[in-house]
FINU-191781 format. One line per 5 residues: number of its first residue (from 1); their letters; for each residue x, z negated, y negated of C-alpha. Coordinates in Angstrom, 1 decimal. Layout:
NUM = a = X Z Y; ... .
This chain:
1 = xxxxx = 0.0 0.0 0.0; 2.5 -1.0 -2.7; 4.4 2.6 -1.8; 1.0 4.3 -2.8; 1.1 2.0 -5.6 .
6 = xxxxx = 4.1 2.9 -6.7; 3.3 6.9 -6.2; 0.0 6.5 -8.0; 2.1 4.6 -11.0; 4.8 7.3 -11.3 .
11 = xxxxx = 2.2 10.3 -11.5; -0.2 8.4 -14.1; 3.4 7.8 -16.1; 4.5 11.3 -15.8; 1.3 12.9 -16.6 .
16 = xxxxx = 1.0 10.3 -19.6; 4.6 12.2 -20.8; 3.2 15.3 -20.4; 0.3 14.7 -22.8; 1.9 13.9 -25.3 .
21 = xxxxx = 4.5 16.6 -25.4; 1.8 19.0 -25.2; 0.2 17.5 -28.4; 2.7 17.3 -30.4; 3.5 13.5 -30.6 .
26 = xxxxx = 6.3 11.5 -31.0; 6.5 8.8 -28.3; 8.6 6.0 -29.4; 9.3 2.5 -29.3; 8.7 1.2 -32.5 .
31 = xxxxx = 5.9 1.6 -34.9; 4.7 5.7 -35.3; 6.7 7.9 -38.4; 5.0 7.5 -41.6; 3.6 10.9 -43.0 .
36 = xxxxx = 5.1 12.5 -45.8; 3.6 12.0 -49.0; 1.1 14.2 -50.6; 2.2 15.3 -54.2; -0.6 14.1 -56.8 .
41 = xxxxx = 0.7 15.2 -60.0; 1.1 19.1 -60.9; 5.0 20.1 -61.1; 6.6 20.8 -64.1; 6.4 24.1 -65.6 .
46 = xxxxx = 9.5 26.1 -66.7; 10.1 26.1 -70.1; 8.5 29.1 -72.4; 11.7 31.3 -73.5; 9.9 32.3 -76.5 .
51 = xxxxx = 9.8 31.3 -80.2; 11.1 27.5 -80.1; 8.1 25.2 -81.8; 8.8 24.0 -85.3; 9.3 20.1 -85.9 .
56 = xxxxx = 5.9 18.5 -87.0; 7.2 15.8 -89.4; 10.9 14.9 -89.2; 9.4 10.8 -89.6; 7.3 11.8 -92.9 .
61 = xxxxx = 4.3 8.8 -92.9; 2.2 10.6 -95.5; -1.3 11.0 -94.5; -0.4 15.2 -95.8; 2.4 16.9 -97.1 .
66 = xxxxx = 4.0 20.4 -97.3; 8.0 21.2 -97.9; 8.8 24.5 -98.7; 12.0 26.4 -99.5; 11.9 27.7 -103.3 .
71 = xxxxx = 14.4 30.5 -102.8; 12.2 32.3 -99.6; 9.3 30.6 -99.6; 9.7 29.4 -95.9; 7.8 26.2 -94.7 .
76 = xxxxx = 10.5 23.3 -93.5; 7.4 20.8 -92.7; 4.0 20.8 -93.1; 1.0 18.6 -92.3; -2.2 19.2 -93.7 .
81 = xxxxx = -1.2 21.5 -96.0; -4.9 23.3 -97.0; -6.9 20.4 -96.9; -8.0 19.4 -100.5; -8.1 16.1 -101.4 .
86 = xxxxx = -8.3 14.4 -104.5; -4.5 14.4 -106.2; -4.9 11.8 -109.0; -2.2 11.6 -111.7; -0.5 14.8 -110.1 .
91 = xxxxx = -3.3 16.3 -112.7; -1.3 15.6 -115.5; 1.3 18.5 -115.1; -1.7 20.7 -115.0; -3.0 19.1 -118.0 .
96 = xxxxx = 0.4 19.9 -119.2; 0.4 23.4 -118.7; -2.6 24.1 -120.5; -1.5 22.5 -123.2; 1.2 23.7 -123.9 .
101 = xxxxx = 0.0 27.0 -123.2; -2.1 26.5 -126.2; 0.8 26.5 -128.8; -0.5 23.1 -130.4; 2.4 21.5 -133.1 .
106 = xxxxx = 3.7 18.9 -130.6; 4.8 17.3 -133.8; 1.4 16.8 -134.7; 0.1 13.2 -135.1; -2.3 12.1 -132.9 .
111 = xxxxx = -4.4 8.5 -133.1; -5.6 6.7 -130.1; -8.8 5.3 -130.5; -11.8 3.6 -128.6; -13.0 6.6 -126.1 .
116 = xxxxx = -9.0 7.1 -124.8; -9.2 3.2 -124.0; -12.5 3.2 -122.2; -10.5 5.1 -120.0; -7.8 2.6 -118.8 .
121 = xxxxx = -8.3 -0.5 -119.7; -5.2 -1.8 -119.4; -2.9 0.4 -121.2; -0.2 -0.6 -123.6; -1.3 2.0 -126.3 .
126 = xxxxx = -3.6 0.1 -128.8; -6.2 1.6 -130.3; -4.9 3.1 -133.8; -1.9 3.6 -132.2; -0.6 7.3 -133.8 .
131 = xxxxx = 1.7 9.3 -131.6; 3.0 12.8 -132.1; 1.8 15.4 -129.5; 4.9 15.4 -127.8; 5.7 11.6 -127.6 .
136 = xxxxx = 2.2 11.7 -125.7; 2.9 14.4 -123.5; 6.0 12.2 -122.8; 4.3 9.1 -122.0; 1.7 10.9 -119.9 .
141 = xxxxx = 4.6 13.0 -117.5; 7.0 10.5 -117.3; 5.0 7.4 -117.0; 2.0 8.3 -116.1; 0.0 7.1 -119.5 .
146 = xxxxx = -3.6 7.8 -118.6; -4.8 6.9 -122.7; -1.9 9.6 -123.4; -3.5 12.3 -121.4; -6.5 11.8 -122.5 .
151 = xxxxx = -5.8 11.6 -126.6; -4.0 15.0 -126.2; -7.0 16.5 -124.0; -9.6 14.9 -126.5; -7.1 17.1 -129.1 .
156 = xxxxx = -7.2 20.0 -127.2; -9.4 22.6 -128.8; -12.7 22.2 -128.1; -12.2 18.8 -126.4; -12.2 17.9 -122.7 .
161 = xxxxx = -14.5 20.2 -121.8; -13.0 23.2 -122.7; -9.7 21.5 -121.3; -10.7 21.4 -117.6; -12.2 24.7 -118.4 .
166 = xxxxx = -8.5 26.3 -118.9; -7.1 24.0 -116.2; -9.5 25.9 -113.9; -8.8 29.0 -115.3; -5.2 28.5 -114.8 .
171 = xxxxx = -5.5 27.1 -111.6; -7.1 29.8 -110.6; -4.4 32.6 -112.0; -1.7 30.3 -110.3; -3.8 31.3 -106.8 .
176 = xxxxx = -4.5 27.4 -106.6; -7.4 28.1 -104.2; -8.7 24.9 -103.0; -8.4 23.0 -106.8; -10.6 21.5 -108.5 .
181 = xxxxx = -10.1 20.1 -112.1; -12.5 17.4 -113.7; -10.6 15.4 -116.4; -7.2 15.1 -117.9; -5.6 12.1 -116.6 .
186 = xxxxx = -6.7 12.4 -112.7; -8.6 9.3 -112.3; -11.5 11.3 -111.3; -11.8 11.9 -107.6; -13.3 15.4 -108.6 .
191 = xxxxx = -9.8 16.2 -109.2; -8.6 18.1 -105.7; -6.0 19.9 -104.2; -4.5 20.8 -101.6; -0.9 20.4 -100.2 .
196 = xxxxx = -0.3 24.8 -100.5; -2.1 24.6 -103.8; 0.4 21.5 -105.5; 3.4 23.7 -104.5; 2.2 26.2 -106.6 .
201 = xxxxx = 1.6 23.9 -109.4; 4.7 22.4 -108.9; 6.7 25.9 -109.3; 4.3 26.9 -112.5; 5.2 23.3 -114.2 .
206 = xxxxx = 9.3 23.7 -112.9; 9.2 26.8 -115.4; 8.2 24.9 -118.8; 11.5 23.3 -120.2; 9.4 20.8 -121.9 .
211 = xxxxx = 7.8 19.8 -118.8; 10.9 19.6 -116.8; 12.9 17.6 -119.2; 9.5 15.1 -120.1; 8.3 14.5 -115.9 .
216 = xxxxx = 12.3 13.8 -115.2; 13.5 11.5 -118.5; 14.2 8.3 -116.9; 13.1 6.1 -119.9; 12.3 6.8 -123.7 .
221 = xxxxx = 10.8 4.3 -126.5; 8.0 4.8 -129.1; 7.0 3.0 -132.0; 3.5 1.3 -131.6; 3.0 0.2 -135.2 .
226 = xxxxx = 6.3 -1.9 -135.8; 7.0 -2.1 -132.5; 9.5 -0.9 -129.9; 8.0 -0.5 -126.5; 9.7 1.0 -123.7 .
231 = xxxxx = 8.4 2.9 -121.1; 10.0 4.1 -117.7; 9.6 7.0 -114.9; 7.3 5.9 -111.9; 9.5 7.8 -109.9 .
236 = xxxxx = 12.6 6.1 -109.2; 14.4 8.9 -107.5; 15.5 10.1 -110.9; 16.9 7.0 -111.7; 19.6 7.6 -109.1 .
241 = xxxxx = 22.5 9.4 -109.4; 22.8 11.4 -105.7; 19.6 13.1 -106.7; 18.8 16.0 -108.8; 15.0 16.5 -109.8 .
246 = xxxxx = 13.9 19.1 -111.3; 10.5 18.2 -112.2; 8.5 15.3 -110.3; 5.1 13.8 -110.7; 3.5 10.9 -109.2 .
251 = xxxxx = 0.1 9.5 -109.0; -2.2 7.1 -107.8; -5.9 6.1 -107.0; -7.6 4.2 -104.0; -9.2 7.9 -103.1 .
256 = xxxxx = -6.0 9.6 -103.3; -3.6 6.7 -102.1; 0.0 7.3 -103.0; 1.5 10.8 -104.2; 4.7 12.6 -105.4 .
261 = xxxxx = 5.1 16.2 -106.2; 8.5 17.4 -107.2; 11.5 20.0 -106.8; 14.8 19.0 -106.3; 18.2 20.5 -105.5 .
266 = xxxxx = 19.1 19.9 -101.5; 22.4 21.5 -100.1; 22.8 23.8 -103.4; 18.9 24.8 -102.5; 15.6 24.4 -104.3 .
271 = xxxxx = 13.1 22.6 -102.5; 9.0 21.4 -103.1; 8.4 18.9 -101.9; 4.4 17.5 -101.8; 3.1 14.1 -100.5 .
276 = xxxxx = -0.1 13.2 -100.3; -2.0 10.0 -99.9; 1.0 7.7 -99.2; 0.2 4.1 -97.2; 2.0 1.7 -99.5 .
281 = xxxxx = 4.5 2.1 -103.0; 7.3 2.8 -101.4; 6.2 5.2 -98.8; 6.5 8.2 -101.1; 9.9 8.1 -102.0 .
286 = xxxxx = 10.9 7.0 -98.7; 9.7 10.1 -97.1; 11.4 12.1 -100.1; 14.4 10.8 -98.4; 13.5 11.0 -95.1 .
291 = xxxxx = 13.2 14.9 -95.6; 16.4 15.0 -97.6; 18.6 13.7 -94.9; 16.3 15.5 -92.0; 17.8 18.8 -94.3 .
296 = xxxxx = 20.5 17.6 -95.1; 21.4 16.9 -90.7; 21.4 20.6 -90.3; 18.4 20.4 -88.0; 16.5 23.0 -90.1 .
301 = xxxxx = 19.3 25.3 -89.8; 18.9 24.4 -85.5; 16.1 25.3 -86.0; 16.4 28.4 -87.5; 18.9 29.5 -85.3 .
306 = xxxxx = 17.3 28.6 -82.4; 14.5 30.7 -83.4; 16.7 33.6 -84.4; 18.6 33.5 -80.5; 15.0 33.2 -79.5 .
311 = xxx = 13.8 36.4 -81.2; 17.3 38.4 -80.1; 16.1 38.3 -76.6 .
């Protein structure tokens, strides 16, 4: 019996061996190979060998903005750069520009009285306060003087009215598509712009000597009555010897938050730069230098010669 036993135990053993050959299985002695792992995530895709993308912001924290190269017109950055907003105090080179389009004596005495103070409460220039046309202009570029804007847009012929008439009129003529002009200091939200159009206005203002040498004079003092009072820039970037502006504006309103316009000479090149709606005083001028050593790192020209290899191909 136990040699049948032993037969009957051999065949069930070798018939056992020849299952599992047959299906494929591995017979061993420890626990069963684990089974490969199934891919879940798709795989990488080559890179394109086209056109390399163009960088975004180079760190720029402005809500909008738009940097352009004067000398062929070529975009460096952008954000947001045809969505009007409201551009507060940047209104004043526009104001400017009509002006001074006008031919009015900008030795011409002008007085401040109670409708320029209902417009900011808080300014330094008293009522009966008399100014010539060009101190006022001064005051209004340089420090941003919203009773000086508005005595010499009261002044302007015909009054504010006919004012932000011409500023729309020259807006317009300037190709300023997406502007619209309400008042002459910019505390009005109606006053908009967008990032494309303030490069343009930034170019028409960089052309009027006057402007140029008012938006960028660092300090200048005026007589109110018998007194001396000193006024400075709001932008302190011209205060400082490693830069050279060529014309700057800066503004500010809770709508429009923060902003600087300006043109200023990078690596022996002309360059507009436009922020818009700025969280915080110093993020303006911040990203003005942010861009400037972005430039000044060469990683525009990369970039430009990265999409030149690109476009040899």
């Amino acid at each position: 019996m136990r040699s049948v036993e032993r037969q009957l135990t051999t065949l069930a053993l070798t018939l056992l061996a020849l299952f599992t050959i047959s299906t494929g299985a591995h017979a061993t002695a420890g626990s069963p190979e684990p089974k490969a792992k199934v891919q879940t995530t798709a795989p990488a895709k080559a890179k394109s060998k086209g056109v390399p993308a163009a960088p975004v912001r180079a760190g720029v924290k402005s809500a909008a903005f738009l940097i352009v190269d004067e000398a062929n017109e070529d975009v460096l950055l952008s954000n947001k750069a045809d969505v009007a907003m409201p551009i507060a105090s940047i209104t004043k080179l526009m104001t400017a520009l009509v002006v001074l389009d006008a031919g009015q004596p900008l030795d011409e005495v002008i007085k401040i009285n109670a409708e320029d103070r209902k417009v900011e409460p808080g300014s330094r220039l008293v009522v009966g306060a008399s100014l010539t046309r060009a101190e006022l202009l001064h005051l209004a570029l340089m420090s941003s003087e919203n009773r000086a804007a508005h005595a010499v847009g009261r002044n302007y012929p015909g009054g504010i009215p006919a004012l932000t008439k011409a500023m729309n009129a020259k807006a317009k003529s300037l190709g300023m598509r997406s502007s619209r002009f309400a008042d002459a200091t910019g505390l009005s939200n109606g006053n908009v712009a967008s990032p494309r159009d303030l490069v343009k206005l930034v170019n028409a203002a960089s052309s009027n000597a006057t402007i140029r040498e008012f938006s960028t004079d660092v300090e200048t003092t005026v007589m109110l009555g018998k007194y001396p009072v000193q006024y400075r820039n709001t932008n302190s970037l011209v205060r400082k010897d490693d830069w050279n502006v060529v014309v700057q504006k800066t503004g500010f309103t809770n709508a429009a938050g923060q902003c600087l316009v300006m043109k200023t000479i990078i690596e022996d090149r002309a360059v507009v730069m436009v922020f818009m709606n700025s969280f915080g005083k110093y993020t303006r001028v911040a990203d003005a230098r942010r861009v400037r050593k972005w430039l000044e790192a060469g990683e525009r020209l990369a970039y430009a010669g990265a999409v030149q290899a690109a476009r040899a191909k």
